[in-house]
C-alpha positions as CSV (number, residue, x, y, z in Angstrom):
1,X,-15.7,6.6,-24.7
2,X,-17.4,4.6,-22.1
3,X,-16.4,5.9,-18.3
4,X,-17.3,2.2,-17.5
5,X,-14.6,1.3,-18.9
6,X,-12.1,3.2,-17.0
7,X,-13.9,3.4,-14.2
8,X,-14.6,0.2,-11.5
9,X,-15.7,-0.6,-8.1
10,X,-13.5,1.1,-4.9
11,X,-12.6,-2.6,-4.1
12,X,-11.9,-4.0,-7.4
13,X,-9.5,-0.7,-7.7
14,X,-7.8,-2.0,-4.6
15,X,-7.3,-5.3,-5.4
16,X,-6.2,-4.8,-8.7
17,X,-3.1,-2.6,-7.2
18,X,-2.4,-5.0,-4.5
19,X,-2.0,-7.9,-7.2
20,X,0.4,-6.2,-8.8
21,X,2.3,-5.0,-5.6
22,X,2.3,-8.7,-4.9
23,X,3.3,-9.7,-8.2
24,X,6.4,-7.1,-7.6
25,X,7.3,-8.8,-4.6
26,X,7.7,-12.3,-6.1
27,X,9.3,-11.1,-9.1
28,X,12.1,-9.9,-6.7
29,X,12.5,-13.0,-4.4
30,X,12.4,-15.2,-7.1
31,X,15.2,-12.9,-8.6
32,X,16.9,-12.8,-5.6
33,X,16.6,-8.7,-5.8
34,X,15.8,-5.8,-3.3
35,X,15.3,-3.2,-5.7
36,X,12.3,-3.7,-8.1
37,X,12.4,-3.3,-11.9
38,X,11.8,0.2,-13.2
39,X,9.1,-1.2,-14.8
40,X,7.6,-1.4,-11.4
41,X,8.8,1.6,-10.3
42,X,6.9,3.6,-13.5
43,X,3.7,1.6,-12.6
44,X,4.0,3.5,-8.9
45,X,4.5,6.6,-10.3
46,X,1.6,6.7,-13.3
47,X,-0.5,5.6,-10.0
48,X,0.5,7.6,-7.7
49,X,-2.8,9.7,-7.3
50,X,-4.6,6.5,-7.2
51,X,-2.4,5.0,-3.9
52,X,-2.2,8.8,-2.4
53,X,-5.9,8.4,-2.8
54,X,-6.7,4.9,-1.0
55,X,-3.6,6.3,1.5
56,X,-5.8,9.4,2.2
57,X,-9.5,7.1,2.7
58,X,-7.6,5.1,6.0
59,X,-6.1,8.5,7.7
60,X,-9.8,10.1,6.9
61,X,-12.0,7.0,8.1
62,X,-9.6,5.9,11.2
63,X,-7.7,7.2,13.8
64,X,-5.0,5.3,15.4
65,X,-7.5,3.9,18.1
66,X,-10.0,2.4,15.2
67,X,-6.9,0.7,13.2
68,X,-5.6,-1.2,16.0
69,X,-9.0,-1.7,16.9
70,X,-9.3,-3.2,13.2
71,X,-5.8,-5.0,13.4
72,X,-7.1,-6.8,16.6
73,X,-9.9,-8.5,14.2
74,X,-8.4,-9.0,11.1
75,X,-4.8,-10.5,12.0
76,X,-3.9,-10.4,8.7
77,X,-3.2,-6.3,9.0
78,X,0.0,-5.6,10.0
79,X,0.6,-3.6,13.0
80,X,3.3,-1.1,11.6
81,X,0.5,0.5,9.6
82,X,-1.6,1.4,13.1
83,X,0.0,4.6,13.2
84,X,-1.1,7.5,11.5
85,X,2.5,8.6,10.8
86,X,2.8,5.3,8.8
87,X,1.4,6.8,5.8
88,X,2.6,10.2,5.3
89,X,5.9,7.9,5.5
90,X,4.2,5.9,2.5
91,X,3.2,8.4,0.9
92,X,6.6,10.0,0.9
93,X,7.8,6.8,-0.7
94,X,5.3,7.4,-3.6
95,X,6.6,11.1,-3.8
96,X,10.5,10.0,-3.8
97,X,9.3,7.4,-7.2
98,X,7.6,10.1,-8.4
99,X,10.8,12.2,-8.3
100,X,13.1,9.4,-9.3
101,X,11.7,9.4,-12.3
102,X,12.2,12.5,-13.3
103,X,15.5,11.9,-12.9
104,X,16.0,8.6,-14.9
105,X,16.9,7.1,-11.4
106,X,15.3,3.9,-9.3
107,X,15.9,3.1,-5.9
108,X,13.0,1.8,-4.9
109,X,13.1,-1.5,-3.3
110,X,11.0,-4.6,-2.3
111,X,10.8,-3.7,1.1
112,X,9.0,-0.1,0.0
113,X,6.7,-2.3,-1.9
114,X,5.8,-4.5,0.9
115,X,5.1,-1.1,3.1
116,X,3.1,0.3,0.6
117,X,1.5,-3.1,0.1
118,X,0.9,-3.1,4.1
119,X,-1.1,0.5,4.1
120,X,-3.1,-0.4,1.4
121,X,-4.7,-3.6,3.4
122,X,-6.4,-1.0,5.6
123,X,-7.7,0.7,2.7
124,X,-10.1,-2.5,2.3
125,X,-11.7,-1.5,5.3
126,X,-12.9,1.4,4.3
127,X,-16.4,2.5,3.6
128,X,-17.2,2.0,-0.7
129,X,-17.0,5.0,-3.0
130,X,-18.1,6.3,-6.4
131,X,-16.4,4.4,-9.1
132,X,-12.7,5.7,-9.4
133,X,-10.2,5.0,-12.2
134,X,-8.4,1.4,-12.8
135,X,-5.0,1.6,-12.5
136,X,-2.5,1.7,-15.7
137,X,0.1,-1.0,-16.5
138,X,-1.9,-3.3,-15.1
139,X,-1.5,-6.0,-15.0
140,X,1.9,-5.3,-14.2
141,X,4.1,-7.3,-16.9
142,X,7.2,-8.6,-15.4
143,X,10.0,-10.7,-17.4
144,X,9.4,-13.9,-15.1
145,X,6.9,-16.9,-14.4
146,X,5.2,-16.2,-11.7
């Protein structure tokens, strides 16, 4: 099979995850829920090396310093994600839906979304790579109108 296929651009990777992410958080406001579907919970799990990944690119490329640095120019980063603590927190939260699984159980909620969603808008910033893997489940199909 073709890799091209499976394989796309650093930032269309990125985006493609954060969609969904976004399309998880609407999903549950319109639904009036804090914890997402499992659906969404399995499509953080079969990507889990994929986020750990982009997680991994911000605490290599930045220190704190150069992410506040960054938030100070691009308003639209959060400041919660400055810290490098921040993301072995997030990635902790991709661990625990890794293990929920296993167990058949799902308590991951909208806000972990939007903190994972929130870590990941640093990753943009970061410096282009080999081709890497599209997510899977993706688009993310949720029982809603969006």
């Amino acid at each position: 099979m073709n890799a091209q296929l499976y394989c796309q651009p650093y930032k269309i990777v990125l985006d493609t995850i954060i969609d969904d992410l976004v399309k998880v958080k609407h999903y549950c406001y319109q639904q009036h829920e804090d914890k997402v579907p499992t659906i969404a919970r399995d499509n953080l799990v079969i990507n889990s090396s994929l986020l750990q990944y982009f997680f991994a690119r911000v605490i290599f490329e930045m220190d704190d310093l150069e992410r506040s640095k960054l938030q100070k120019e691009h308003r639209e980063l959060d400041y919660s994600a400055i810290d490098s603590h921040f993301y072995g927190m997030v990635n902790k939260m991709v661990e625990r839906a890794v293990k929920e699984k296993e167990y058949e159980v799902n308590t991951v909620s909208e806000d972990n979304i939007h903190t994972i969603s929130r870590a990941l808008h640093y990753a943009k910033y970061c410096s282009e790579t080999l081709p890497i893997p599209m997510p899977k489940m993706s688009p993310i199909q949720l029982n809603t109108k969006l």
